[in-house]
C-alpha positions as CSV (number, residue, x, y, z in Angstrom):
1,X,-27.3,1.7,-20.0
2,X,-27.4,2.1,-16.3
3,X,-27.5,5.8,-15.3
4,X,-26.2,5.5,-11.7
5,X,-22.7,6.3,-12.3
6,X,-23.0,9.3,-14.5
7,X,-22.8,12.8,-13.0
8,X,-25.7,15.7,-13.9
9,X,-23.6,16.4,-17.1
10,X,-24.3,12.6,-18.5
11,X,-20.6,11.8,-18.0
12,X,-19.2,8.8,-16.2
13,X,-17.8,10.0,-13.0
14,X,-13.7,8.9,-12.4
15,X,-11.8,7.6,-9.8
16,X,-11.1,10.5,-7.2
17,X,-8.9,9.0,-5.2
18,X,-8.8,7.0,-1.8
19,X,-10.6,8.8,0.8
20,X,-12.6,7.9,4.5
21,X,-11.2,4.8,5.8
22,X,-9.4,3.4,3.3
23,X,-6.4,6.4,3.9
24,X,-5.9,4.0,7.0
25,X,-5.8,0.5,5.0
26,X,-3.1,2.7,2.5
27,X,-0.8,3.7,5.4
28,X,-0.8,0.5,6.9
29,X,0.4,-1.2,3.4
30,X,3.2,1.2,3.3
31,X,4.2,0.9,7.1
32,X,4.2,-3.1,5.9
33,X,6.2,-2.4,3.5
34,X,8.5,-0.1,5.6
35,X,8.7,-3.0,8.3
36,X,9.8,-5.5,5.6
37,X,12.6,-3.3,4.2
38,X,14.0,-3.0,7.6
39,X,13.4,-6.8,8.4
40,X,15.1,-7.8,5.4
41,X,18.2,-5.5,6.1
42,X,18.9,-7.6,9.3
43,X,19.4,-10.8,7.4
44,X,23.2,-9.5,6.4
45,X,24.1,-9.8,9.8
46,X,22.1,-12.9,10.6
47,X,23.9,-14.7,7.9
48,X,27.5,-13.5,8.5
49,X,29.8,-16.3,7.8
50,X,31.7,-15.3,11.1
51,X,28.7,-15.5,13.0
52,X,28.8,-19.1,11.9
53,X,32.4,-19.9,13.1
């Protein structure tokens, strides 16, 4: 068995969480995600029949 991820008590270690750079990578996806909300909120008025007349 490989012994590199268990912890002094012979217990595989979990996930802890994000942490060091990837925090940045996680608050880019949900400014992405923000962005496309608010994008796709703009398409009502794009797409107005009256805007078409």
């Amino acid at each position: 068995m490989n012994n590199r991820h268990m912890n002094s008590d012979g217990e595989l270690s979990g996930i802890s969480g994000l942490g060091g750079w990837l925090i940045l990578i996680q608050i880019s996806l949900w400014l992405a995600l923000v962005f496309l909300i608010s994008d796709v909120s703009q398409v009502n008025v794009i797409m107005d029949p009256a805007r078409w007349k």
